[in-house]
C-alpha positions in Angstrom: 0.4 -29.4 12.8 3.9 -27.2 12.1 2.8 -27.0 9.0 -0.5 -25.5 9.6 1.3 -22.8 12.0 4.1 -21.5 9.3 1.1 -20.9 7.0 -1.1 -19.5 9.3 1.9 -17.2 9.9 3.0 -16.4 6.4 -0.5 -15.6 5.6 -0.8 -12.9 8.9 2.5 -11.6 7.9 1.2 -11.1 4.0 -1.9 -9.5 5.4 -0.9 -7.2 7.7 2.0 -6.2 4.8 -0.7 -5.7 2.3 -2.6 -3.6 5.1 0.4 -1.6 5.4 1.0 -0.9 1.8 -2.3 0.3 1.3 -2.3 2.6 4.6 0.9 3.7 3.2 -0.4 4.8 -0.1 -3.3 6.2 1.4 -1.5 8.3 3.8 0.4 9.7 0.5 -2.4 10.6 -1.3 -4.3 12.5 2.1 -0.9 14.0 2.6 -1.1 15.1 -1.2 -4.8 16.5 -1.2 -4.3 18.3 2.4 -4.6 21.9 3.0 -1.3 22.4 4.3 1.8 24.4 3.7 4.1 22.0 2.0 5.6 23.0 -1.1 3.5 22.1 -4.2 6.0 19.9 -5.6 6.0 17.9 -3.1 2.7 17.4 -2.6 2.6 16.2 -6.4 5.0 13.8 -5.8 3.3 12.0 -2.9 0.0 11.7 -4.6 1.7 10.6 -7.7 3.4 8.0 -5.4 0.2 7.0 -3.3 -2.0 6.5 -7.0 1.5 4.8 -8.7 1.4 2.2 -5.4 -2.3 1.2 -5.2 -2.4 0.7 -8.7 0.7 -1.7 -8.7 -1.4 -3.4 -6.0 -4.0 -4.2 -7.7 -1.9 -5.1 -10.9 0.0 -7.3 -8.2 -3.3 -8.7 -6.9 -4.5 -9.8 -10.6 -1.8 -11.4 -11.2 -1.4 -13.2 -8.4 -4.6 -14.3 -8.9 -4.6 -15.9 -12.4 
C-alpha cells in the first residue's frame, strides 16, 4: 500500500511540474506577443524562450515515451 502512495505522489508531483512548465512557456510567449511597452529585445527573448521550452517538452515527451 506505501508503494502505491509514493507513486501516486511522484506522478502528481510530475504533473503538476509538467503543468507548470507549460504555463510557464505560455506566459512567455503571451508576454512576447502583448501590446505593451517593454523594450523589443526583450520581448524577443521571451518568445524565443517560451517556443525553445515547449519544443524541448515535446522532444522530452517523445523520448520518454519510446
Amino acid at each position: 500500500m506505501e508503494n502505491v502512495m509514493v507513486i501516486g505522489m511522484k506522478t502528481v508531483i510530475v504533473v503538476l511540474g509538467a503543468v507548470l512548465y507549460i504555463a510557464l512557456a505560455r506566459t512567455a510567449i503571451i508576454y512576447s506577443l502583448g501590446a505593451n511597452k517593454s523594450p523589443k529585445g526583450s520581448r524577443i527573448f521571451f518568445g524565443i524562450l517560451g517556443v525553445a521550452m515547449i519544443y524541448v517538452f515535446v522532444h522530452m515527451c517523445i523520448y520518454l515515451h519510446k
